[in-house]
C-alpha positions as semicolon CSV with decimal commas, in nm:
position;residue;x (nm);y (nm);z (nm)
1;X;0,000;0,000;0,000
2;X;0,140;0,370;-0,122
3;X;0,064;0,655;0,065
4;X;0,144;1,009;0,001
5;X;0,153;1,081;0,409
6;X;0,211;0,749;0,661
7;X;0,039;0,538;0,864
8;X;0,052;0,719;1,158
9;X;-0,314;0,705;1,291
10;X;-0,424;0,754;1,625
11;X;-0,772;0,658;1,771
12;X;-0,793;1,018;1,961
13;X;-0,569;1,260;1,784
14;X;-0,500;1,602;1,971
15;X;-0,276;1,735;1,698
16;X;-0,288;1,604;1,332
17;X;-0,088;1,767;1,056
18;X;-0,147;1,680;0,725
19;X;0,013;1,793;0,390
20;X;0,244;2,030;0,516
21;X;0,474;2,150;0,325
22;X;0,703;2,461;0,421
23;X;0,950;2,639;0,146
24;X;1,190;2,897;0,137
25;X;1,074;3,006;-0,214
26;X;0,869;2,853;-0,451
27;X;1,138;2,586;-0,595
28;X;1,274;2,584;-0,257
29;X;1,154;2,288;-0,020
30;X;1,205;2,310;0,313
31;X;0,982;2,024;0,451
32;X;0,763;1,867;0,166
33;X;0,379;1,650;0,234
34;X;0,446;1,597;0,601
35;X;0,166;1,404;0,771
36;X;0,112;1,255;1,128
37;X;-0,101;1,266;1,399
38;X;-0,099;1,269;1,788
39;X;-0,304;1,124;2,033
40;X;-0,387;1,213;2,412
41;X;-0,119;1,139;2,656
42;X;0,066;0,988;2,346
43;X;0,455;1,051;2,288
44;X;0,595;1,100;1,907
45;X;0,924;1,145;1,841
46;X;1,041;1,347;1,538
47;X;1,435;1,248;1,458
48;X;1,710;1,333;1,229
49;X;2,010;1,573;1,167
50;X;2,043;1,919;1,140
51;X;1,892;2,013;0,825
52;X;1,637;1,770;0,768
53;X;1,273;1,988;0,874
54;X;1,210;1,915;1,242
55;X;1,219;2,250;1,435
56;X;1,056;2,424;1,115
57;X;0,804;2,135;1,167
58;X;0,745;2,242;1,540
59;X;0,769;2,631;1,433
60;X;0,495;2,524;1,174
61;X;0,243;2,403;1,476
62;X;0,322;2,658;1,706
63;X;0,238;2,919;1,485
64;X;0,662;3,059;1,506
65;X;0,764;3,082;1,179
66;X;0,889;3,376;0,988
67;X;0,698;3,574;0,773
68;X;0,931;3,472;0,461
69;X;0,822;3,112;0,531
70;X;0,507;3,174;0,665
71;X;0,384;3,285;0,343
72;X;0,511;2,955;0,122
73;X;0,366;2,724;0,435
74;X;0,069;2,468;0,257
75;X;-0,109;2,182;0,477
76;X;-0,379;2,184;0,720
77;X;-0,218;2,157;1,105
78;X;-0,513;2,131;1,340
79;X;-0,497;2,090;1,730
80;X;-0,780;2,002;1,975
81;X;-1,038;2,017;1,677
82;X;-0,927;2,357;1,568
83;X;-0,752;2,453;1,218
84;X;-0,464;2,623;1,364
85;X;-0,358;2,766;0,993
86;X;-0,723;2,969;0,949
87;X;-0,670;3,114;1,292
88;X;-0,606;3,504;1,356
89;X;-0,308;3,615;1,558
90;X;-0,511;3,702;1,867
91;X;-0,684;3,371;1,866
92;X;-0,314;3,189;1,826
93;X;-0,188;3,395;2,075
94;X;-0,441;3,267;2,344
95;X;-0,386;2,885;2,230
96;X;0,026;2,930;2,224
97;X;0,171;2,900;2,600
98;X;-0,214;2,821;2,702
99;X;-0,316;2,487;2,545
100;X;0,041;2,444;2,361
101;X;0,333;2,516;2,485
102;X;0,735;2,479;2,359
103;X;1,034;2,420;2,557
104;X;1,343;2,576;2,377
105;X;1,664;2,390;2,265
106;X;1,878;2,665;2,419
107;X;1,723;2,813;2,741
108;X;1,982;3,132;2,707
109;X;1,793;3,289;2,433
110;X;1,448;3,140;2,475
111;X;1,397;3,379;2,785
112;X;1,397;3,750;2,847
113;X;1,740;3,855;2,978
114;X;1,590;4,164;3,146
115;X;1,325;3,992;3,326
116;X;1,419;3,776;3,614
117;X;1,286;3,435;3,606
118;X;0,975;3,455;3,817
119;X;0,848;3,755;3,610
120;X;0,890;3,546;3,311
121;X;0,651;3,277;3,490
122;X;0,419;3,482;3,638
123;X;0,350;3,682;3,298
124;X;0,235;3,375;3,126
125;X;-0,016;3,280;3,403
126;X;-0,149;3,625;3,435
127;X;-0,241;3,572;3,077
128;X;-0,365;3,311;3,089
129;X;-0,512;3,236;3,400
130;X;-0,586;3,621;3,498
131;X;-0,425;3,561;3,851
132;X;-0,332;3,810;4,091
133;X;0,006;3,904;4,139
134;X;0,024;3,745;4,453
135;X;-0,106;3,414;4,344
136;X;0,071;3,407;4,031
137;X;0,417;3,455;4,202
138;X;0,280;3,149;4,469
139;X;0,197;2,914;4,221
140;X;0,560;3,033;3,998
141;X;0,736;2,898;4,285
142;X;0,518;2,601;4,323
143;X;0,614;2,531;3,959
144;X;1,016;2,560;3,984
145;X;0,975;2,335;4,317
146;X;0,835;2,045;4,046
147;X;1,143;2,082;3,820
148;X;1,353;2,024;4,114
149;X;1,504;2,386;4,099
150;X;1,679;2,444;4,447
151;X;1,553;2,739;4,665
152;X;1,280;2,827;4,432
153;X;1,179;3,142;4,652
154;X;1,514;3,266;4,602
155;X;1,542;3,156;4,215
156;X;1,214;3,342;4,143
157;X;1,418;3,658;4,150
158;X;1,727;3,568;3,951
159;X;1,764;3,663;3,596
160;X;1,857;3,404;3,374
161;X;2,217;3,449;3,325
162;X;2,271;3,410;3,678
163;X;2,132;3,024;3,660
164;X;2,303;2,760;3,513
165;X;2,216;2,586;3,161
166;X;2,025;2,256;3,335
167;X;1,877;2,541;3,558
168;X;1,756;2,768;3,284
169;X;1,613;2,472;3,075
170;X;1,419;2,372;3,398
171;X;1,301;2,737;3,404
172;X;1,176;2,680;3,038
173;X;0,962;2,385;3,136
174;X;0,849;2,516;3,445
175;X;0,700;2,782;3,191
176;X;0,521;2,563;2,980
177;X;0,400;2,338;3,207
178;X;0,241;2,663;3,377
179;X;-0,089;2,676;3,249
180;X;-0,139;2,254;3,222
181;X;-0,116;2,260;2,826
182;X;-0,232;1,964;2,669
183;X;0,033;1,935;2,420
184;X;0,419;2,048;2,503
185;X;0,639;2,046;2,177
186;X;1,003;1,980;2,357
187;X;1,277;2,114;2,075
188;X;1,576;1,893;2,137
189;X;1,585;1,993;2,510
190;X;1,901;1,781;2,643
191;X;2,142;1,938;2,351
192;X;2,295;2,189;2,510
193;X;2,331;2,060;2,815
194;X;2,625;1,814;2,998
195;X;2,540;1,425;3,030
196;X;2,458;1,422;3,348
197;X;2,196;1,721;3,312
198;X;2,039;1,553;3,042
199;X;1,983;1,238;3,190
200;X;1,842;1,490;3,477
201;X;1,613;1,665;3,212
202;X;1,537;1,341;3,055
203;X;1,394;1,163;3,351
204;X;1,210;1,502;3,442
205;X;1,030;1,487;3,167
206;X;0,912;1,176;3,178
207;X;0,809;1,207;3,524
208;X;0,575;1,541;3,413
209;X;0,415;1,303;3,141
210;X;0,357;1,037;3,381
211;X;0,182;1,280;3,649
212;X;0,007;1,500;3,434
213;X;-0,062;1,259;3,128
214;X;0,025;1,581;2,852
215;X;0,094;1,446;2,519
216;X;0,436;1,510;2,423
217;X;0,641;1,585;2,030
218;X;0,986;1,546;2,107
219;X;1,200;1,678;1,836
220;X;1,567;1,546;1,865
221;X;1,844;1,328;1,652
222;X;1,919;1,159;1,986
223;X;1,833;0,764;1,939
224;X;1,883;0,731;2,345
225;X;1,622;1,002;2,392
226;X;1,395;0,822;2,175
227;X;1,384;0,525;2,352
228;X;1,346;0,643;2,662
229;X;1,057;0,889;2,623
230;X;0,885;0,809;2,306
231;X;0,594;0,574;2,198
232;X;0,650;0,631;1,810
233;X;0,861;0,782;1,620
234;X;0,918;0,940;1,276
235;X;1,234;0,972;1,124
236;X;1,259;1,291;0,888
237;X;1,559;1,329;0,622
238;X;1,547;1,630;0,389
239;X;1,241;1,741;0,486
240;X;1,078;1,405;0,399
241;X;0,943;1,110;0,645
242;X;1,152;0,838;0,551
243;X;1,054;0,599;0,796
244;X;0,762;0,607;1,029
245;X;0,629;0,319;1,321
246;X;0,664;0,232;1,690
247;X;0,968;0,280;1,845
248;X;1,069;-0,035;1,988
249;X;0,929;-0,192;1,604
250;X;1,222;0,062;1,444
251;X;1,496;0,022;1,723
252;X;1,463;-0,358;1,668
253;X;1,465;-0,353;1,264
254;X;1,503;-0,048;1,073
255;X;1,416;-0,056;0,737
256;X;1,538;0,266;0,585
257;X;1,871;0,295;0,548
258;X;1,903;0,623;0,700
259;X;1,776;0,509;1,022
260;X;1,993;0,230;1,048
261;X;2,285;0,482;0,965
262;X;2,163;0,703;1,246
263;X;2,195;0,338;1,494
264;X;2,491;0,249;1,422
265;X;2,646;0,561;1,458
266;X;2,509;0,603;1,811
267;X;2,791;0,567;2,091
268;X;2,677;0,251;2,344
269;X;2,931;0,353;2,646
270;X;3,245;0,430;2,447
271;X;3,336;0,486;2,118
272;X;3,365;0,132;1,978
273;X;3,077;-0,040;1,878
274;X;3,144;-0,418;1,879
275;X;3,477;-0,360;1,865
276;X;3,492;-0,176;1,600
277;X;3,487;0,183;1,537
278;X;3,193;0,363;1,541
279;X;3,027;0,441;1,156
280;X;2,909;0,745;1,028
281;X;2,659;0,834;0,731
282;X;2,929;0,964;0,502
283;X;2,788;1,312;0,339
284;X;2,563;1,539;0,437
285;X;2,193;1,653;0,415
286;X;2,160;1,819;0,099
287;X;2,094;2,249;0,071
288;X;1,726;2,305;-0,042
289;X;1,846;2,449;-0,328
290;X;2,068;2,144;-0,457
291;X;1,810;1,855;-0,361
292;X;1,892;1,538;-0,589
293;X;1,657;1,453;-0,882
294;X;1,588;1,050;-0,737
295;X;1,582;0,935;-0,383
296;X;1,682;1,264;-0,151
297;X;1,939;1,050;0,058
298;X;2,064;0,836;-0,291
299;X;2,355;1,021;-0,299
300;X;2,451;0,889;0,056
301;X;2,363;0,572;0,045
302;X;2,528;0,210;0,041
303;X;2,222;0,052;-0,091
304;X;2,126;0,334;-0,376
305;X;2,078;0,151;-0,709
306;X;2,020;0,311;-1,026
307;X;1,643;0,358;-0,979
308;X;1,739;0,570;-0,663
309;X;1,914;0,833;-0,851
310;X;1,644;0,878;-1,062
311;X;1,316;0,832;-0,964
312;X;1,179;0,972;-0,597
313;X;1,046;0,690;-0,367
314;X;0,702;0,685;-0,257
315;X;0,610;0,641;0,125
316;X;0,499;0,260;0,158
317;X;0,257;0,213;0,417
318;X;0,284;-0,162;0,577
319;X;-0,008;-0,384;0,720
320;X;0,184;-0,374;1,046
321;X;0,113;0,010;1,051
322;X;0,461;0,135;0,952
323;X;0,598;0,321;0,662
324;X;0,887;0,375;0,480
325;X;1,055;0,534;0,152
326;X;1,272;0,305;0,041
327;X;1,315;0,125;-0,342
328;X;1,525;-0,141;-0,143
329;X;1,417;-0,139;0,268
330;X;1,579;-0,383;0,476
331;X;1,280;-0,619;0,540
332;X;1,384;-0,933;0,793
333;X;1,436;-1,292;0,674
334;X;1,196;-1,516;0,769
């Protein structure tokens, strides 16, 4: 079965996006006929490398993206029952930080340098929630007491630059957990932080989803992160899905090759991988403006045959609810 989108269905989707399509000019792709859906409480995971569509894809449902590529974006993207693309401003405005909310990948810029933390908190759930100052600033510190930020009362008044990075990205999601949204879009929130605070981060936010049930897109191109917060997973190359599934079905048996690049060039405790050194996807993602005529990761591929450098493979949609877009997947044995 050949599908333009993917099998990616949910019984009770909060967010579905369908067809979109964002460019930087008309012959210009930036992400091209990207579908999938989201159900309640449910965790999807978009992965891949830099380059490849995945923060324009959350910019895209958030409402974020500049003008110059607001104007080429196509697709419908509609959360909660509502067509977020035929909304005005003001009615975006009361959805984004309210019902949706984004935790940055770095922290630094994400919040205001001249306001001191707690400001930055309270803001949002005056806003919002049209609490009084008082409250606001109670339940501000009730919030950084959840992400485990030590001496909250006295945090509340530091700005951020005072705060460490694993502080300032607790800050962040201490913000968008503020007003209980039912979808948090988390935009590779462990990169810029040290091992240790991301295995901190990691296992916070997995303890929010746990307590609060919030559905969860986790954008990242880090496989460990995957597997230890996801349900499903789609893996984007180019601006394309290129695989699509559950994610213990693709950790156990990709079947594009550019996922099962992206595996084996995953450290596992050191950098050997059975002994040997560890691989990489030789390459790299291709500019927008110099995308190949046939398969979009031919170029880089082992597998490629002829076919792939000239003709574009559809996404193939599988009776055991996967997808992929691949002329030659790596299918098991029997």
């Amino acid at each position: 079965m050949t599908s333009s989108t993917h099998a990616f269905v949910s019984a009770d989707a909060l967010l579905k996006v369908a067809g979109l399509s964002i460019s930087a000019a008309a012959d210009m792709p930036l992400v091209e006929d990207l579908s999938f859906e989201v159900g309640r409480g449910e965790a999807l995971a978009i992965v891949g490398e830099s380059g490849c569509g995945k923060s324009l894809t959350s910019l895209a449902i958030m409402g974020l993206l500049p003008d110059s590529l607001d104007r080429h974006k196509r697709g419908a993207i509609s959360f909660e029952g509502r067509d977020l693309t035929a909304l005005p401003p003001r009615d975006m405005q009361s959805i984004r930080g309210n019902r949706m909310a984004m935790i940055f990948q770095e922290p630094l810029t994400a919040l205001n340098p001249v306001m001191t933390v707690g400001a930055q908190i309270v803001e949002v759930l005056r806003k919002h929630r049209k609490m009084g100052k008082v409250e606001a600033r109670e339940r501000a510190m009730d919030l950084l007491r959840q992400v485990r930020v030590p001496d909250p009362e006295a945090r509340l008044d530091d700005y951020p630059h005072r705060l460490s990075g694993g502080m300032r990205q607790r800050v962040t999601i201490a913000m968008a957990m503020a007003c209980e949204p039912s979808l948090i879009i988390a935009d590779e929130p462990t990169t810029a932080l040290d091992v240790t605070v991301q295995a901190q981060i990691i296992d916070l936010l997995r303890e929010i989803r746990e307590r609060s049930g919030q559905s969860l897109v986790l954008i990242t191109h880090d496989l460990g992160v995957v597997r230890q917060i996801a349900e499903r997973m789609i893996v984007m190359y180019a601006g394309v899905v290129v695989e699509a599934g559950s994610v213990e079905d693709i950790m156990s048996s990709p079947r594009h090759p550019y996922t099962e690049g992206l595996m084996a060039a995953r450290p596992k405790g050191s950098f050997k991988h059975d002994g040997k050194l560890l691989s990489d996807i030789p390459g790299a993602v291709p500019a927008p403006d110099a995308r190949p005529q046939g398969c979009l990761f031919g170029p880089r591929c082992a597998r490629a045959a002829e076919d792939c450098l000239s003709a574009r493979p559809p996404l193939t949609a599988t009776a055991d609810g996967r997808a992929h877009r691949c002329f030659y997947p790596i299918l098991e044995v029997a």
